[in-house]
C-alpha positions as CSV (number, residue, x, y, z in Angstrom):
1,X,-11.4,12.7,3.2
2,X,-14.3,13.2,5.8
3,X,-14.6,10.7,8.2
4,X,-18.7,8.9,7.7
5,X,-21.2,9.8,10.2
6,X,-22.4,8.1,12.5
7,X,-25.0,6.5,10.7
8,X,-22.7,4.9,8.4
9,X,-20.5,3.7,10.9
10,X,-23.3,1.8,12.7
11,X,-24.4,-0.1,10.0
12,X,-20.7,-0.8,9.0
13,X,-20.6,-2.1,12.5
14,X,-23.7,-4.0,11.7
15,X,-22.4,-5.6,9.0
16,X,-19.2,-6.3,10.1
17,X,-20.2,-8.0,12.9
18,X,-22.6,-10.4,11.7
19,X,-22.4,-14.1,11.2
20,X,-25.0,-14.0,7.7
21,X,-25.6,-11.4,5.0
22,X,-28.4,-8.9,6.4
23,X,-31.8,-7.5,5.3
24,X,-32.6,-3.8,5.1
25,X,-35.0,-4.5,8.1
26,X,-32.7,-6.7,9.4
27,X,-30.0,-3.4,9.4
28,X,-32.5,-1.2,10.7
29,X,-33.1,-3.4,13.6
30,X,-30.2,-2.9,14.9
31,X,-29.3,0.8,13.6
32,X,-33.1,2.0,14.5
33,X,-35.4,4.1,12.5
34,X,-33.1,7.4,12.3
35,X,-31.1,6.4,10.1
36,X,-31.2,6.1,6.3
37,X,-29.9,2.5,5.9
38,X,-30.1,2.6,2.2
39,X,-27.9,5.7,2.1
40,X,-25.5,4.5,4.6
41,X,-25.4,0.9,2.3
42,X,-24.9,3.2,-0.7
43,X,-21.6,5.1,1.2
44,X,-20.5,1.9,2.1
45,X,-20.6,0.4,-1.3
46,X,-18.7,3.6,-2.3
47,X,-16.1,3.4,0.2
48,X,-15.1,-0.4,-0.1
49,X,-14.9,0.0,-4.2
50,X,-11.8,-1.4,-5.4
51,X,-10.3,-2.5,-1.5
52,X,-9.3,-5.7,-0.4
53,X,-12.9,-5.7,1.1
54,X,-16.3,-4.8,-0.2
55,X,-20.3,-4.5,0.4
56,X,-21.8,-6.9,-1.9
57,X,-25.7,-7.0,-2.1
58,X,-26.8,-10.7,-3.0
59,X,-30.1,-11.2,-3.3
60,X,-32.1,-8.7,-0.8
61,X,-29.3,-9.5,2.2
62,X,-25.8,-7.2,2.5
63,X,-22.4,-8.2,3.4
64,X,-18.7,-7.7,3.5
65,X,-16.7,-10.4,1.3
66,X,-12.9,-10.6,0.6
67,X,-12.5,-8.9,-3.0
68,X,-12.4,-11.4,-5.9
69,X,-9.4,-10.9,-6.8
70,X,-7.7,-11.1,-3.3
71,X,-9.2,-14.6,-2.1
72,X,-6.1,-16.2,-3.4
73,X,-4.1,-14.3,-0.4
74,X,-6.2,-15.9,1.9
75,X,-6.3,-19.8,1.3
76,X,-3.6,-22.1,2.5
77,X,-4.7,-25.3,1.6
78,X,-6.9,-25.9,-2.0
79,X,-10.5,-26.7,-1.6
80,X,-11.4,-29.8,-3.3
81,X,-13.6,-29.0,-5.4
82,X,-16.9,-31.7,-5.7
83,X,-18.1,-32.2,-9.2
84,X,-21.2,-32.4,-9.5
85,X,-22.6,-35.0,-12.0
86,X,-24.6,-33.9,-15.1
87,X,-27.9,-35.1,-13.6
88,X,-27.2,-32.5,-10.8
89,X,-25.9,-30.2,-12.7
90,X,-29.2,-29.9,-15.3
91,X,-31.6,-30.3,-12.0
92,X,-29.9,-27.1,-10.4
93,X,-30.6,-25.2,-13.6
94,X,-33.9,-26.3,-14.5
95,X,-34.5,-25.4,-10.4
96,X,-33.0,-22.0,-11.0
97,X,-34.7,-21.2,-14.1
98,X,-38.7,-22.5,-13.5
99,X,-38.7,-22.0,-9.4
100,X,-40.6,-23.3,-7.6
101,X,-40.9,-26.3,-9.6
102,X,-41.9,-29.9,-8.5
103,X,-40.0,-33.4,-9.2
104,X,-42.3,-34.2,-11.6
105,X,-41.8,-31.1,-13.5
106,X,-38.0,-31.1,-13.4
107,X,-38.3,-35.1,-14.5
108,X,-40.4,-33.7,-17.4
109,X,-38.4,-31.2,-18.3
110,X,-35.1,-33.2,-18.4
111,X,-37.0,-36.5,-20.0
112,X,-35.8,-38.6,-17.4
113,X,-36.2,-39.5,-14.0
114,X,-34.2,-38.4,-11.0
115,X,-32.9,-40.4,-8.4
116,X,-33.4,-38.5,-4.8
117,X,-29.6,-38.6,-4.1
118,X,-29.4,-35.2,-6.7
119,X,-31.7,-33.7,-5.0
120,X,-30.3,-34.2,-1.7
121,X,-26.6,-33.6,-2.8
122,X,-28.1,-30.2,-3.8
123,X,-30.0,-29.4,-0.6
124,X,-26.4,-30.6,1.2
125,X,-24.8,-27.5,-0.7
126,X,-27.6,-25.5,0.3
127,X,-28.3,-24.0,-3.3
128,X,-32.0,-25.6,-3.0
129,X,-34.6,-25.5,-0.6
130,X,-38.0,-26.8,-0.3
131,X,-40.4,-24.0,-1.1
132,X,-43.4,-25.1,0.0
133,X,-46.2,-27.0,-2.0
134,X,-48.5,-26.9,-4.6
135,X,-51.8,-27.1,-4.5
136,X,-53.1,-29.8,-6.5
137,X,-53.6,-33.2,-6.0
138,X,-51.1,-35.1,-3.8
139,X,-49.5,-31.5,-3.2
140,X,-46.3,-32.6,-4.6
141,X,-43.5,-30.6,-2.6
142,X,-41.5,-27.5,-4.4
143,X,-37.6,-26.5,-4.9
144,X,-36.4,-23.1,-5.0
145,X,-32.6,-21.3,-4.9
146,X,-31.3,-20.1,-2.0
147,X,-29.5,-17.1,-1.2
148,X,-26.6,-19.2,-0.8
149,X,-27.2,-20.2,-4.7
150,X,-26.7,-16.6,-5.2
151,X,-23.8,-16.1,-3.2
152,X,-22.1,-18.7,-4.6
153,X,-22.3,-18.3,-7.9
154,X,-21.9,-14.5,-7.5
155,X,-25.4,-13.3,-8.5
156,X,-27.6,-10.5,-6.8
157,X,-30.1,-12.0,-7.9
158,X,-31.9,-14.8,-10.4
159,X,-32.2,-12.3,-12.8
160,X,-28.7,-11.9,-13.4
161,X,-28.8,-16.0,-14.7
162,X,-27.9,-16.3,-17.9
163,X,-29.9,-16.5,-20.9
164,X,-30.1,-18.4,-24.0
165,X,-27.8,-15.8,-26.4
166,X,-25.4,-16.0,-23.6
167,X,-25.0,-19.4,-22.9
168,X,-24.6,-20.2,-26.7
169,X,-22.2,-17.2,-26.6
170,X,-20.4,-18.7,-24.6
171,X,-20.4,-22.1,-26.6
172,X,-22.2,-23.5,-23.5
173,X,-24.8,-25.4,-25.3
174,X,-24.9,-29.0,-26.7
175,X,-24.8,-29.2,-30.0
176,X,-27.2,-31.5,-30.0
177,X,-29.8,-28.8,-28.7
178,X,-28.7,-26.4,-31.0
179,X,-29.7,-28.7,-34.1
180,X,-33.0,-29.7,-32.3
181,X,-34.1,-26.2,-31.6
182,X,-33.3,-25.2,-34.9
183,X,-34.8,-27.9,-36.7
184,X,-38.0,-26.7,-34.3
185,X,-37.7,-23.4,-35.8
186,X,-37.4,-24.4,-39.4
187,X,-40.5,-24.5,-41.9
188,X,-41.4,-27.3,-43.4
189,X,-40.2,-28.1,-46.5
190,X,-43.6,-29.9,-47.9
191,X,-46.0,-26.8,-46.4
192,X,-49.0,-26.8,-49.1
C-alpha cells in the first residue's frame, strides 16, 4: 500500500483537526488552490471504508465520525434520551419536508395550533433554524433544517428523507391517514 500524497494528507489534516464538518471551499482554504480537494475527499472516503473511523459527507460539509457500529465502544455512561412529544415530532417533519415554511403554514398543515415551546425545544436541538422571511404581509418569519438535522439523523442530505411508500413500508403511518387518503382517492360511488 502506497502511502497518499501530500494532497491527501493535508486535507486529512484539515479535517481531522477541525472543531465542525467543513465545506469544499472551506477545505480549500486551508489546503490552497493546488490541490484537487474533491479527489483527495474521494481517497479519503476510500481509505476510512469499513475502519473504526470514516469521512462522512452530510449535507455540503465533510467530517470524520466514529463508525456506526463502533459508538458503543466509546460511551461510558447512557445518554438520556429526550422524547420529544408528538406536536414536536409532526412540526420537525412538516419543517423538514415543506422548508422554509412559516407557523402559519405548519399550523395549517397539522390542523392545529402550536404552542412556541415546540418550536423552541426544536431550535434548542439545533435541527431548525430561522431561515429568513417571507415576503408578504406581516413577513411572517421561516424555519428550515440544519446541518445538524442531517447529521443527526444520518442524512447527506433532505433528499435522502423518506417518502410516502417508505414510511407506510415501514408501518410508520397512522392508520387513520391511511383510510383518509384512501377514501380521497376512491370514486364516488353515486358519480352520474
Amino acid at each position: 500500500m502506497n502511502p497518499p500524497d501530500d494532497g491527501v494528507r493535508a486535507v486529512e489534516a484539515v479535517l481531522f483537526a477541525s472543531e465542525a464538518p467543513l465545506t469544499l471551499d472551506a477545505i480549500r482554504a486551508h489546503v490552497g488552490d493546488g490541490i484537487d480537494v474533491r479527489a483527495a475527499l474521494a481517497a479519503l472516503e476510500a481509505d476510512y471504508a469499513g475502519r473504526g473511523i470514516e469521512l462522512v459527507r452530510r449535507g455540503e460539509r465533510w467530517h470524520f465520525q466514529t463508525a456506526g457500529d463502533m459508538a458503543h465502544v466509546l460511551r461510558r455512561d447512557r445518554e438520556e434520551a429526550r422524547k420529544l412529544s408528538r406536536a414536536g415530532i409532526e412540526t420537525l417533519a412538516i419543517i423538514a419536508y415543506h422548508e422554509p415554511v412559516t407557523r402559519a403554514e405548519i399550523e395549517s398543515i397539522r390542523g392545529v395550533q402550536i404552542s412556541k415551546g415546540t418550536l423552541d425545544v426544536l431550535m434548542e436541538a439545533a435541527w431548525i433554524r430561522p431561515a429568513g422571511r417571507r415576503e408578504v404581509p406581516g413577513r411572517p418569519l421561516t424555519y428550515a433544517t440544519t446541518a445538524e438535522f442531517l447529521s443527526h439523523f444520518g442524512l447527506a442530505s433532505r433528499r435522502d428523507l423518506p417518502g410516502i411508500d417508505d414510511l407506510r413500508a415501514a408501518g410508520l403511518l397512522d392508520l387513520v391517514d391511511l383510510a383518509f387518503e384512501q377514501a380521497e382517492v376512491a370514486p364516488e360511488d353515486d358519480a352520474p
